[in-house]
N, C-alpha and C positions, 0 to 999 in steps of 0.2 A: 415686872419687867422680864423675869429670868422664864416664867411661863410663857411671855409669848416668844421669845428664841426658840424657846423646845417646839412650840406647836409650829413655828415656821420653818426648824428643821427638821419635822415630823413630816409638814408638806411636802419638802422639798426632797426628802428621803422617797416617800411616797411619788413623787410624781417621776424620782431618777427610775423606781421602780416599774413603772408602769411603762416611761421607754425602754426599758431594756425586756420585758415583755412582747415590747410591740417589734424592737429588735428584730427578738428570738423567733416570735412570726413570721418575719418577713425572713429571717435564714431559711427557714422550716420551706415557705413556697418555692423561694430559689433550690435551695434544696431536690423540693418534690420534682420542678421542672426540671431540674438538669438530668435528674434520673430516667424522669419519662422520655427525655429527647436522648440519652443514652439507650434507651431501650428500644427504642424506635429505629435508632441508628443499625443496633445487633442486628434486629428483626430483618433491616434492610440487607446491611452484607452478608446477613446467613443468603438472602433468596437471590443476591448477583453471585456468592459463593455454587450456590447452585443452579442457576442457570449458565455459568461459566463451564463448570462439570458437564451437562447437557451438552451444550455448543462441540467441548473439544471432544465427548463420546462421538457426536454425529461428526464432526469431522473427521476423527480417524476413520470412523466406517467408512467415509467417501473416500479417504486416501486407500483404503485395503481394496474397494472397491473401483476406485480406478487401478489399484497395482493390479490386482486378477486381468481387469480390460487388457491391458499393457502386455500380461504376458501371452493372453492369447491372438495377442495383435490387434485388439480394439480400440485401442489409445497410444498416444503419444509420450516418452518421455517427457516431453515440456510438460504436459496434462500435470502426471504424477510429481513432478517437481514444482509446479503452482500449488497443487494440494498440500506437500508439502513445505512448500512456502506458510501457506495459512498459516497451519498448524505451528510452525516458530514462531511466525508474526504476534500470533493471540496467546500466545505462551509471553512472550516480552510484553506485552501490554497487561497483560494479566499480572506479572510479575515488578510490573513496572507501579500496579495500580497499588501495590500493600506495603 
């Protein structure tokens, strides 16, 4: 009698064993995935990090470039204050997005 208890809490040991294995697997792929969709995420806001740098270099260029038009009397004040407009606009949405 007392040997089949042991060998049924032998099973039963063994089989708590073998979920907490299968568990520990399934941590491990949650795990994996979360990392990779972490990683993926970086990869993403490094390349809007850097297209954002792009955008506002070319925009000031056109702001310096309409202020020169402006002062030799090729542009309009309103011109220069649209372009600058932008330039705060994508600064707030830029600032707004982190």
């Amino acid at each position: 009698m007392g040997n089949r208890a042991a060998k049924s809490k032998l099973v039963s040991k063994k089989l708590e064993v073998a979920q907490l294995l299968m568990d520990i697997k399934d941590l491990e792929k949650t795990i994996t995935l979360e990392v990779r969709e972490a990683y993926r995420q970086i990869k993403t806001d490094i390349k809007r990090v850097h297209a954002t740098r792009i955008a506002r270099k070319l925009a000031e260029e056109k702001l310096s470039a309409e202020e020169k038009k402006f002062e030799v009397g090729l542009s309009t004040s309103f011109n220069v204050l649209e372009f600058q407009g932008k330039i705060l606009l994508n600064s707030k949405v830029t600032k707004s997005k982190q």
